[in-house]
N, C-alpha and C positions, 0 to 999 in steps of 0.2 A: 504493500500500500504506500511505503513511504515513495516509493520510485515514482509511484503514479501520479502524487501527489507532489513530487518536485517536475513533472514533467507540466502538470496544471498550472504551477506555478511560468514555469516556462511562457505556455501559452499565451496566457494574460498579460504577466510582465516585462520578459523578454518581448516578444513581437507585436507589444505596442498597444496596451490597453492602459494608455497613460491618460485618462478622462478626465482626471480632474487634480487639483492641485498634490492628492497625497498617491498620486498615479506614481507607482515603484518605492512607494514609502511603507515603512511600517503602520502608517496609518490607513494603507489602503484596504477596500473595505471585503477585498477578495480574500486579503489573510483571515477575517470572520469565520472565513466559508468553506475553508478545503474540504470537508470531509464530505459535507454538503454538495458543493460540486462534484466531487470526483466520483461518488458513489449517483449522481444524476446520470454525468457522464458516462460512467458503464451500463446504466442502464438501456440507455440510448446507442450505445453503441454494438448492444446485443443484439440489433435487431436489424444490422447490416448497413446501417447509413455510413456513408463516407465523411469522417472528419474530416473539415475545413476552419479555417482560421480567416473571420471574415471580421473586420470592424473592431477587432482588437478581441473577438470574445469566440468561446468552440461556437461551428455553426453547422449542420449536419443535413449532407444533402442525397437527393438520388436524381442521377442523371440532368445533376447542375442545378438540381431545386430546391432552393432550402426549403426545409422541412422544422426542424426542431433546431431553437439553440439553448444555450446552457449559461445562463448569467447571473452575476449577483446586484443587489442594490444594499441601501446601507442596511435594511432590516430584514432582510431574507435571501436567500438562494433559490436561484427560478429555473422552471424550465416552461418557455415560449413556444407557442405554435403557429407558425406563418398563418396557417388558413384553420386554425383554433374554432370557429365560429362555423366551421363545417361539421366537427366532432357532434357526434350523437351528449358527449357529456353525461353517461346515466349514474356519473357517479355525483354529477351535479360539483364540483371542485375548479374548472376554471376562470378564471375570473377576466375582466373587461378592462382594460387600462384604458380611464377616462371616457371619450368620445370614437375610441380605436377600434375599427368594424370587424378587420379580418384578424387579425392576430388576438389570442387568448394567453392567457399565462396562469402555471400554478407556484405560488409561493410556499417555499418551508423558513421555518425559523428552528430544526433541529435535525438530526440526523433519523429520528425514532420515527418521525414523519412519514419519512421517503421511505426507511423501511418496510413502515404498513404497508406503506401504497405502492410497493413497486410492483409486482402484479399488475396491476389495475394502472401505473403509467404506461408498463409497457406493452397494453393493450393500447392506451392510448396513440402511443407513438409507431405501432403497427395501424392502425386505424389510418393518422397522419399519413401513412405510408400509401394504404389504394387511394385515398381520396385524390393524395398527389398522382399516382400512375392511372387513374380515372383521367385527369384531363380539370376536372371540376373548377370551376372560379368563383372567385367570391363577387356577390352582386354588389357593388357598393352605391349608395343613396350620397346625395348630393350633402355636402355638412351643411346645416341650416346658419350653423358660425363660420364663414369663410375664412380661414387662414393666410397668412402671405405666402406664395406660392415655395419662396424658398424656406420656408421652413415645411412644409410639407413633404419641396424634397428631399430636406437633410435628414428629415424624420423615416421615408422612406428609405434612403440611402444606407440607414443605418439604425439596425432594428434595436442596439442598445440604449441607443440617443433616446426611438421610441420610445421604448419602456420607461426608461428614468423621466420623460416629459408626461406622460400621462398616468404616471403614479402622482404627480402635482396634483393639487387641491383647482380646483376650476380658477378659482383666483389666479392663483399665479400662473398656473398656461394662461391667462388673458392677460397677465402683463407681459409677459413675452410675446405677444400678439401685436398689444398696441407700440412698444419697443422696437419691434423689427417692421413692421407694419407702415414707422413715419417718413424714411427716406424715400424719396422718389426715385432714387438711381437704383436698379437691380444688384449691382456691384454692391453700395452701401447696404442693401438689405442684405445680401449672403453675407458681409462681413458681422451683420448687427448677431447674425445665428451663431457663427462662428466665437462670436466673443461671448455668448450667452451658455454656449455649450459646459463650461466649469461649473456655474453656477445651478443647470438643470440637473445632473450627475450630483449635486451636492442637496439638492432637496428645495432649493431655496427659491422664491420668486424673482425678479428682476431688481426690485428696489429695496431688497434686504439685503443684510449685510455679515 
């Protein structure tokens, strides 16, 4: 286990999951979570997905599709479903980050968690598995809150940004809304996302400190 768990480390730290200020520090919040991780990680990996290292975090794909990834945030150890919202769900466990249609996620906060459930994830993630060699799409409905376009696509560019933005409280994704939202130049709004990215990874709204 220890091997496995310096190779997790690897992943994160080495190849560049430096998100936020304590990104390769001993504050960073992956050190939380090794056991958490690494035992999601095998689970997901039983069931034949191709590890990849996508966005700084494991991303597990078939036939170039991501499927499943494996991240942490400050209060839990996740595992995401690109097309989450296709799953049957009869276990009724994953959950909706924010306003986010297609992607689902399940949080632990201990190793005894995953244990229960691993069975029952890794139905899930074979489930993840036809839906993906199905073809299936997810329908997505227009946001009735328009976002600035470049945060939309940083969000999709990069499914950890995701998560850690719509784990925020409605509040604060709206100040990062109307923040990136005021430059007229497209250049200044990808840069307004870009500098806001520390602060999304750290929990916090725009004008907090």
């Amino acid at each position: 286990m220890k091997i496995e768990l310096n190779l997790l480390v690897d992943k994160y730290l080495v190849d560049g999951c430096m998100r936020c200020k304590y990104g390769g520090t001993p504050q960073c919040k992956v050190l939380d979570w090794f056991e958490e991780l690494e035992l999601l990680r095998q689970i997901v990996l039983e069931t034949g997905l191709k590890e990849e290292i996508k966005w700084g975090v494991p991303v597990y794909t078939i036939n170039g599709k991501n499927v499943v990834n494996v991240s942490a945030l400050k209060d839990s150890a996740n595992i995401g479903f690109f097309k989450g919202v296709l799953l049957k769900d009869e276990h009724k466990i994953l959950q909706q980050q924010g306003n986010l249609q297609s992607d689902r996620l399940i949080k632990f906060t201990n190793i005894e968690e995953i244990k229960k459930l691993e069975e029952v994830l890794r139905a899930y993630v074979l489930e993840a598995i036809e839906i993906e060699k199905s073809g299936k799409k997810v329908e997505f409905k227009k946001n009735p809150e328009p976002m600035p376009e470049e945060l939309l696509q940083a969000l999709e560019d990069d499914p950890t940004f995701k998560t850690a933005f719509y784990a925020l409280t409605p509040g604060r994704q709206r100040s990062y809304n109307i923040f990136i939202s005021q430059p007229k130049q497209e250049k200044t709004r990808s840069s307004r996302v870009e500098k806001c990215k520390p602060k999304v990874f750290e929990g916090k709204g725009w004008n907090e400190r």
